[in-house]
C-alpha positions as CSV (number, residue, x, y, z in Angstrom):
1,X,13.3,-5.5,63.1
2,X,15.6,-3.5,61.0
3,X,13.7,-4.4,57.9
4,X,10.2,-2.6,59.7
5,X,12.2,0.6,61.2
6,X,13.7,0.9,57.6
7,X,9.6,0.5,56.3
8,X,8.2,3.1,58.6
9,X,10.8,5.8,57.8
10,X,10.0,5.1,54.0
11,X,6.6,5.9,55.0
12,X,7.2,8.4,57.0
13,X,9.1,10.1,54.2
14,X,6.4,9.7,51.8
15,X,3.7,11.0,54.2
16,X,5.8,13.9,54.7
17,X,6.1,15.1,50.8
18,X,2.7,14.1,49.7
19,X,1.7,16.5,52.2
20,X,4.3,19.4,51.0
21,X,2.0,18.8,47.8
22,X,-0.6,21.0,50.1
23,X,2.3,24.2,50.3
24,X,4.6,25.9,48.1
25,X,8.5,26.0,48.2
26,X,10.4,24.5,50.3
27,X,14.9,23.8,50.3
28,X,14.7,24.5,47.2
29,X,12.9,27.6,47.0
30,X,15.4,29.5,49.1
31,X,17.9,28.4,46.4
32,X,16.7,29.5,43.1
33,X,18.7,32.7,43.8
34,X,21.9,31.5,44.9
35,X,24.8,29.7,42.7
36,X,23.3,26.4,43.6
37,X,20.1,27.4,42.2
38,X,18.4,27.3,39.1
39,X,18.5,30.2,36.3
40,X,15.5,32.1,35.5
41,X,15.3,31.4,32.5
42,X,15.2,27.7,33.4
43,X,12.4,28.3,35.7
44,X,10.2,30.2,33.3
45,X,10.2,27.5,30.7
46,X,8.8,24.6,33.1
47,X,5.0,23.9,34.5
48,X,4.6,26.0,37.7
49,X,3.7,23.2,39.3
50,X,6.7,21.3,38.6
51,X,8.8,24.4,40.4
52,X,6.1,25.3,43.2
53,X,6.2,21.2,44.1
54,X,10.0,20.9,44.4
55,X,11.5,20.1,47.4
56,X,15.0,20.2,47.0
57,X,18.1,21.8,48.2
58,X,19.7,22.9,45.3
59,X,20.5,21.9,41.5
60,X,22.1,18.7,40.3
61,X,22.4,20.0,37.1
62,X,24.2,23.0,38.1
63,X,27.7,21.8,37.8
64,X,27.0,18.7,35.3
65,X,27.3,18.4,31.6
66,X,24.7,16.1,30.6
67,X,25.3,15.5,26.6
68,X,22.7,14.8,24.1
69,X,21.8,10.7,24.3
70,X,22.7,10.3,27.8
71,X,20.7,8.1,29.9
72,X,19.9,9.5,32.9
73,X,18.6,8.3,36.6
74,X,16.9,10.5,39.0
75,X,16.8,9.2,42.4
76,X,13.5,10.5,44.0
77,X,12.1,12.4,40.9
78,X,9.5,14.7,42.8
79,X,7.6,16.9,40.6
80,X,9.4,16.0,38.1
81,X,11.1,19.3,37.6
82,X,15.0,17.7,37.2
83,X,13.6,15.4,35.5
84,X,12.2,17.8,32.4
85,X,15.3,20.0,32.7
86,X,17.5,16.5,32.5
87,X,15.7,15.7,29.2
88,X,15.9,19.2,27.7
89,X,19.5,18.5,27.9
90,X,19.7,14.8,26.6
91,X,17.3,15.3,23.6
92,X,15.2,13.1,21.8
93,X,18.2,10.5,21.2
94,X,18.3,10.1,25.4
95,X,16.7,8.5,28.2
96,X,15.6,10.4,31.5
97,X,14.2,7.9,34.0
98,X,13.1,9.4,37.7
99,X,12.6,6.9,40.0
100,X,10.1,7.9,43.4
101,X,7.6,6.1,46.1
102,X,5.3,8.5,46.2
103,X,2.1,7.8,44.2
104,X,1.1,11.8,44.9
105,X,4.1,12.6,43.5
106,X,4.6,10.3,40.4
107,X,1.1,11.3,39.3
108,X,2.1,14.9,39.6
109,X,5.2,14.7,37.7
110,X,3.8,12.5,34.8
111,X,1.4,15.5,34.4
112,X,4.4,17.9,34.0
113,X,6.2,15.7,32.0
114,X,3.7,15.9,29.7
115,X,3.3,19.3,29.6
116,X,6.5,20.2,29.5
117,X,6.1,18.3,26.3
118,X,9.2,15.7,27.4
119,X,6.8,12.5,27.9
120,X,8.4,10.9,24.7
121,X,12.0,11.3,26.5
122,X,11.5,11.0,29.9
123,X,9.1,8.7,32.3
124,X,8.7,8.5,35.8
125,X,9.3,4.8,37.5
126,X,7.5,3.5,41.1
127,X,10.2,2.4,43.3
128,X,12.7,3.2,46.5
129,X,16.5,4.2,45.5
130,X,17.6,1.3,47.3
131,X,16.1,-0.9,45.0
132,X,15.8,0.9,41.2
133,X,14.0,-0.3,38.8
134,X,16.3,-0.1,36.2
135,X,18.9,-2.4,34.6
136,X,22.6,-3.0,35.6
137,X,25.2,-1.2,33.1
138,X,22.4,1.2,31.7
139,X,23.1,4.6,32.8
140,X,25.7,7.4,31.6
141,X,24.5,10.1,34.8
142,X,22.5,9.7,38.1
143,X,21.4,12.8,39.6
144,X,19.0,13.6,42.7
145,X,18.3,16.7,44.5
146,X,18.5,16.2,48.5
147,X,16.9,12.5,48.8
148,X,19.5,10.4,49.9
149,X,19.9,11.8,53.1
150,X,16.8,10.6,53.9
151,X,17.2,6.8,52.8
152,X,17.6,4.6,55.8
153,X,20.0,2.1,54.1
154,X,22.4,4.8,52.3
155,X,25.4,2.3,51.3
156,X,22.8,0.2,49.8
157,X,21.7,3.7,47.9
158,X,25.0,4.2,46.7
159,X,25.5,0.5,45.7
160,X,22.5,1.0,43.2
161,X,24.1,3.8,41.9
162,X,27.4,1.8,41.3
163,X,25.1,-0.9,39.6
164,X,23.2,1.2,37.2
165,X,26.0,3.2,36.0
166,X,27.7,2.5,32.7
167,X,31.6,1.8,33.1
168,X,32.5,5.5,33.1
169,X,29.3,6.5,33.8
170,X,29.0,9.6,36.5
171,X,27.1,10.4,39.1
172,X,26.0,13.9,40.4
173,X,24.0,14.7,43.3
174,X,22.1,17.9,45.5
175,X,22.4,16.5,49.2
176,X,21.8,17.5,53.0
177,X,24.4,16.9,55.3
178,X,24.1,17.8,59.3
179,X,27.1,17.9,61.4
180,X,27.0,16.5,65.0
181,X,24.2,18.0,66.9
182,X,22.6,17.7,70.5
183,X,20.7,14.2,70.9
184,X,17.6,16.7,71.9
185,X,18.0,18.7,69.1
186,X,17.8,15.5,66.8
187,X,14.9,14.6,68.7
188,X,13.0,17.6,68.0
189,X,14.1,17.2,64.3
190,X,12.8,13.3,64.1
191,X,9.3,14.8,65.7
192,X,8.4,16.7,62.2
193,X,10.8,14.7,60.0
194,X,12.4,11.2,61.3
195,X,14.6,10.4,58.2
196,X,16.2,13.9,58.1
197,X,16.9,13.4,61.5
198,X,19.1,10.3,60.4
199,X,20.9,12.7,57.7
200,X,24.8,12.0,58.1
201,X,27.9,14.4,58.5
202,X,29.8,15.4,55.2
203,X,32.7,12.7,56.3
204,X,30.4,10.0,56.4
205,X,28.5,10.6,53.9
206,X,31.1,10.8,51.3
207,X,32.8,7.7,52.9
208,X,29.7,5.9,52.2
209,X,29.7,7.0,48.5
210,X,33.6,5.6,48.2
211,X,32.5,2.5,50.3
212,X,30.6,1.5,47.3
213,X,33.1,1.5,45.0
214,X,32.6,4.5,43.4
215,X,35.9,6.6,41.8
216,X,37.3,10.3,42.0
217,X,34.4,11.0,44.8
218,X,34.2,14.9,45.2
219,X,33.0,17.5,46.9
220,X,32.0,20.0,44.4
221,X,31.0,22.8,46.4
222,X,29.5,23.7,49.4
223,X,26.8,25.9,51.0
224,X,26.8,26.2,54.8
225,X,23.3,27.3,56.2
226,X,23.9,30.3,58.6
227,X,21.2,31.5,61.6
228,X,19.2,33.4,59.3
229,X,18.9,31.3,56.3
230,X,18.2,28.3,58.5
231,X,15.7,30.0,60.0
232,X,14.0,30.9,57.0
233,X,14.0,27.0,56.1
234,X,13.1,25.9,59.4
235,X,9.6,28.4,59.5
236,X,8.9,26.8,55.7
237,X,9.4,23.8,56.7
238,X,6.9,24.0,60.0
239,X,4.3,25.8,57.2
240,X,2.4,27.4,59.6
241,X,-0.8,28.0,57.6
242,X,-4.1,27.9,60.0
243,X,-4.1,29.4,64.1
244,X,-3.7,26.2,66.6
245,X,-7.0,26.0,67.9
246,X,-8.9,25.7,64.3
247,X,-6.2,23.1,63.9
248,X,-7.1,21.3,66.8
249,X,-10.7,21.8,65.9
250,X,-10.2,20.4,62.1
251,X,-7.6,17.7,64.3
252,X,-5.1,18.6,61.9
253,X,-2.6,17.2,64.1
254,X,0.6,18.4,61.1
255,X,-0.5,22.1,62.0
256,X,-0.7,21.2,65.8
257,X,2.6,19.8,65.4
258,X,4.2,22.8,63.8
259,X,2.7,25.1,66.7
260,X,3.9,23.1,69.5
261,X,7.2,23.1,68.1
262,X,7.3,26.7,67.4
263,X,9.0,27.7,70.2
264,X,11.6,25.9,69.6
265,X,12.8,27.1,66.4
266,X,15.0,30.1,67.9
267,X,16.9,27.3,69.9
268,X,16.5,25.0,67.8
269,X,18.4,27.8,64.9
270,X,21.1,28.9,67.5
271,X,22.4,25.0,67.9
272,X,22.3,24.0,64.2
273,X,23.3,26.9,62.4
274,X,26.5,26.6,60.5
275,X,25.6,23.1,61.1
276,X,23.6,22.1,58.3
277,X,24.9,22.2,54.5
278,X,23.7,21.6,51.5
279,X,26.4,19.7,49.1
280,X,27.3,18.8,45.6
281,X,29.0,15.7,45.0
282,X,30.2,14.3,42.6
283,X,31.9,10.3,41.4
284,X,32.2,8.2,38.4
285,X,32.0,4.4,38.2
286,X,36.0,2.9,36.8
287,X,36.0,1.8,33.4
């Protein structure tokens, strides 16, 4: 039993971002501005549909120093937009491997990778982050940009990590993390998105990353969302694009969704704000 609810919120998660395919921005647009963000510069250089596909909540590069030959991991690779920056950085002696489930999305971010001009460094794996297809021992850095917290077997997540990495090796991820909330609110959350509902509390979750035998496990930094800026991420999220009754008509039932759940967004705001983070953390597997 635990085996199929684990399946359908795989699915579910994969439903979700092929159809974010069909919208720009999303987390991570509101955060190209902000320290957790990415530089403009940075932005420029890459396939605009690598940066209008991401999906993130802020930059796992940020506060990393990736060095040239690294190998690197990417746990739920998207667009591919980490992935191209990740291999920028490594050169053409490393080894950027982004693992996702997503067929939509590993097509996608092939395409960029190619553009970007990377392919020879980088390639994009099929797979779920609790099972990587990669080899034990291989990896100097994983990254990932606000995916864990919707795996619904975390501690085995983080035990993958642990198994990949290199003795010494780091790891340095972009995450989500929701502090206690009202069982209605979570309810309302799981109606649009069932594996963010899920998303654990910053004590847990870093509990889970030490559980797994990962060392030095830190909290880098920290950025709390407040009423407005959730807001903003809540209404991008909901991606109201067509009036309800032409959705009902073209029984778009995502649209009709996002309507009937409208009104709950000021609510919704007023309960979770300060609530919701978006965290850098940061461990290394002992020598």
């Amino acid at each position: 039993m635990e085996q199929v609810e684990s399946n359908k919120l795989r699915d579910s998660v994969s439903k979700e971002y092929e159809a974010k395919l069909h919208q720009q921005g999303g987390f991570c647009a509101h955060q190209f501005e902000t320290e957790f963000g990415y530089g403009e510069e940075a932005l420029q250089s890459l396939p605009s549909d690598a940066v209008d596909s991401s999906f993130g909540c802020a930059n796992p590069l940020a506060m990393g120093a990736l060095n040239p030959g690294d190998t690197v991991v990417d746990l739920g690779s998207g667009a591919g937009m980490d992935v191209i920056l990740a291999a920028r950085k490594v050169g053409m002696q490393g080894r950027v491997i982004g693992v996702d489930m997503t067929g939509a999305m590993i097509e996608k971010a092939r395409r960029n990778i190619a553009e970007a001009g990377v392919d020879p460094i980088a390639e994009i794996r099929k797979g779920v982050i609790e099972s990587l297809p990669v080899e034990s021992s291989s990896v100097d850095w994983v990254i990932s940009n606000c995916v864990v917290s919707l795996s619904p077997d975390k501690k085995q997540v983080f035990s993958e990590v642990f198994r990949v990495l290199k003795p010494g090796g780091k790891m340095l991820l972009s995450d989500l993390v929701v502090e206690p909330l009202p069982v209605w609110l979570r309810a309302v959350i799981a109606l649009k998105s069932p594996a963010s509902a899920k998303a654990l509390d910053r004590e847990r979750y870093l509990a889970t990353v030490t559980a797994s035998g990962l060392a030095n496990v830190t909290l880098r930094s920290e950025l709390v969302y407040d009423e407005t800026m959730l807001h903003s991420l809540v209404m991008d999220e909901l991606n109201i694009r067509e009036g309800f009754w032409r959705a009902v008509l073209d029984l778009n039932g995502a649209q009709v969704l996002s309507h009937l759940l409208k009104p709950l967004v000021r609510p919704a705001v007023r309960y979770g704000a300060n609530k919701i983070s978006s965290i850098k953390v940061y461990a290394e597997k002992p020598l």
